[in-house]
C-alpha positions in Angstrom: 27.6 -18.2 1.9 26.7 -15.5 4.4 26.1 -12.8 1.8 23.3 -14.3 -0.3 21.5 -15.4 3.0 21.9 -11.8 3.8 20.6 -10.4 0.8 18.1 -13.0 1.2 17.1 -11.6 4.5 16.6 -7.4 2.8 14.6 -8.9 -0.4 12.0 -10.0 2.2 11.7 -7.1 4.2 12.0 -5.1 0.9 9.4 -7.0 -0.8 7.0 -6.6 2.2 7.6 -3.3 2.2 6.8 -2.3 -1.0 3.5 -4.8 -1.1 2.6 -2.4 1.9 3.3 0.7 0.4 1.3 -0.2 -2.9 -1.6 -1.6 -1.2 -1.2 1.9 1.3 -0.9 4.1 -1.5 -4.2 2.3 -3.7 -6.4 4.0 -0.9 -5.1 7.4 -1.6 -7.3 9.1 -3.4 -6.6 11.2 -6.8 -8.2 13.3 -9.4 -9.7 9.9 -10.8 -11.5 7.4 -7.9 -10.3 3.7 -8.1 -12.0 0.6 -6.8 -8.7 0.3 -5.0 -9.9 3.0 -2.6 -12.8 0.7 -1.2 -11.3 -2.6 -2.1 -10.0 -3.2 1.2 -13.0 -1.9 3.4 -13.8 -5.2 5.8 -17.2 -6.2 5.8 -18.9 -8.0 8.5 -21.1 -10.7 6.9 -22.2 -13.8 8.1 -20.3 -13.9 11.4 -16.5 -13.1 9.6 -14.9 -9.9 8.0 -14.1 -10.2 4.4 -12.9 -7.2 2.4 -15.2 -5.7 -0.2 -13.6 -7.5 -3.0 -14.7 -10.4 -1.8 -18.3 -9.6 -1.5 -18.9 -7.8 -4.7 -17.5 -6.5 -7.4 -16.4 -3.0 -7.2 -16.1 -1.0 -10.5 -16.1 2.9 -11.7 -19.2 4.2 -13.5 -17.1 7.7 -14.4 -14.2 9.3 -13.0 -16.3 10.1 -9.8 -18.5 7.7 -9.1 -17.5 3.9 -7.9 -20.5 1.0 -8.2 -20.4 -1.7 -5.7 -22.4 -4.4 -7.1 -23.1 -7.1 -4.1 -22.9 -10.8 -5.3 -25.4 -11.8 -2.4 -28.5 -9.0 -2.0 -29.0 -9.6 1.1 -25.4 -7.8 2.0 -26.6 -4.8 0.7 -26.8 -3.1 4.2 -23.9 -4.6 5.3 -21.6 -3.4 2.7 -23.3 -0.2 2.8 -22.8 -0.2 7.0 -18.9 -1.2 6.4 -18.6 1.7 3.9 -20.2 4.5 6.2 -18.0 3.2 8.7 -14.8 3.4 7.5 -14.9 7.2 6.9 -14.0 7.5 3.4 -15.3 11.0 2.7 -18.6 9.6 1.2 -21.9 8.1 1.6 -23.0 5.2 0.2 -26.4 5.5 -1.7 -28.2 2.5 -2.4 -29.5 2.0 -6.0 -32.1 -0.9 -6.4 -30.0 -3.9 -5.8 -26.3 -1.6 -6.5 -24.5 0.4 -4.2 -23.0 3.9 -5.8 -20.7 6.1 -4.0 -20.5 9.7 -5.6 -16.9 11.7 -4.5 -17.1 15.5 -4.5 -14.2 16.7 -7.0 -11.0 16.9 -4.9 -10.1 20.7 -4.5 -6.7 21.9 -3.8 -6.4 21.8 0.1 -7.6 18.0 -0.2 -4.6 17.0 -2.6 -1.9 18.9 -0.7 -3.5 16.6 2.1 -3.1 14.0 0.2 0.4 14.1 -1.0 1.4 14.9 2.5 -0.3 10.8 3.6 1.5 10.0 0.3 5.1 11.0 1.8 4.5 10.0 5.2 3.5 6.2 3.6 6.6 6.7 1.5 8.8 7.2 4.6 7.5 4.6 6.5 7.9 2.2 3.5 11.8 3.4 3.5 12.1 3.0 7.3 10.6 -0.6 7.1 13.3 -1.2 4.7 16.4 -0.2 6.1 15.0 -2.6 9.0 15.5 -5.2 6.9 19.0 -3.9 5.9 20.0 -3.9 9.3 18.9 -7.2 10.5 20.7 -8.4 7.1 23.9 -6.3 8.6 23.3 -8.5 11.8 23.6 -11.6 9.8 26.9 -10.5 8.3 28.4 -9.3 11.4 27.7 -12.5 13.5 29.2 -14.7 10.7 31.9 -12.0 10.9 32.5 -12.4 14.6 32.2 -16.6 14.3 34.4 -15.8 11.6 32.9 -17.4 8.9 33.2 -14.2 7.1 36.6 -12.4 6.6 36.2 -8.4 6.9 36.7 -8.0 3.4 33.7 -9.8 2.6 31.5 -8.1 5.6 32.3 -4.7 4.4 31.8 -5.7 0.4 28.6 -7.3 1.6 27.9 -3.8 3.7 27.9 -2.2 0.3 26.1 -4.3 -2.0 23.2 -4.2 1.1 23.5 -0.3 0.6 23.6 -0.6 -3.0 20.7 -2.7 -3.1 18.4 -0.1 -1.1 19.6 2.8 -3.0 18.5 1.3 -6.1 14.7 0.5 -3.8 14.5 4.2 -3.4 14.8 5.3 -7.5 11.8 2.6 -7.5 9.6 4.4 -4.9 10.5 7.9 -5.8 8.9 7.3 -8.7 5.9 5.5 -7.8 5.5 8.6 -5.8 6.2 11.2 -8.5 3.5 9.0 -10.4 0.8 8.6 -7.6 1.5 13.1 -7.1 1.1 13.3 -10.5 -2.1 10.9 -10.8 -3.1 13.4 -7.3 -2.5 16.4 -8.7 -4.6 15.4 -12.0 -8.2 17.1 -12.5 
């Protein structure tokens, strides 16, 4: 049963792949801000790094304007430190016991930018993937070579593994033609 071990072997890398390009391409930032784009900011608080999500809970007031609301009040400085550090194109501004960060509306240079980190995410996504094809083609070429695997059955698994990565990259051409099209939205 070479084949399904194989194909076992792509859907991991193909699953970790697209886990990373989602999580990747939630940071990007479009006409509309998203807690996504903070979510994963690490804060250090009480000796360990947690992400943001796990400190308060991070919600849009408008289509600008994101509100960090801090379970603990005492990690209002250190949320606040974590989010001027990791260069997100705002400031935080601290609001009685609240956190607000206010984005400037995206003009057209920024969103070019930003599809361009969009298609470079994309590509690594795709490259990470036909890693896993290969080392799945590895599989089926050493059970080929023991010859556990007739050369029928290495070539017809060849081309379900290439059939199985053309159908991964319909998937993420449109995740990318929606996240442009979320981008490219005023």
């Amino acid at each position: 049963m070479p084949i399904p071990q194989a194909e076992q072997i792509f859907n991991a890398a193909k699953d970790e792949a697209l886990e990373w390009f989602e999580k990747e391409i939630a940071g990007l930032r479009s006409g509309r801000v998203k807690p996504g784009l903070v979510d994963s900011i690490q804060v250090e608080l009480y000796g360990s790094r947690s992400p943001l999500k796990g400190v308060a809970l991070v919600s849009n007031t408008d289509a600008r304007t994101i509100l960090v609301a801090p379970w603990d009040k005492n990690a209002i400085t250190a949320i606040s430190k974590a989010i001027t550090e990791a260069n997100i194109g705002v400031m935080p501004t601290v609001d009685g016991s609240n956190i607000r960060l206010s984005f400037p509306p995206l003009n057209e240079e920024v969103r070019n930018q930003t599809i361009k980190v969009l298609h470079a995410k994309a590509e690594e996504s795709r490259i990470r993937m036909r890693q896993g094809r290969d080392e799945a083609l590895r599989h089926l070429k050493n059970e080929k070579e023991k010859g556990t695997l007739s050369e029928d059955d290495f070539y017809g698994g060849k081309k379900h593994l290439d059939e199985l990565i053309a159908k991964v990259q319909v998937d993420i051409e449109e995740r990318i033609k929606a996240k442009e099209q979320d981008i490219k939205t005023i």
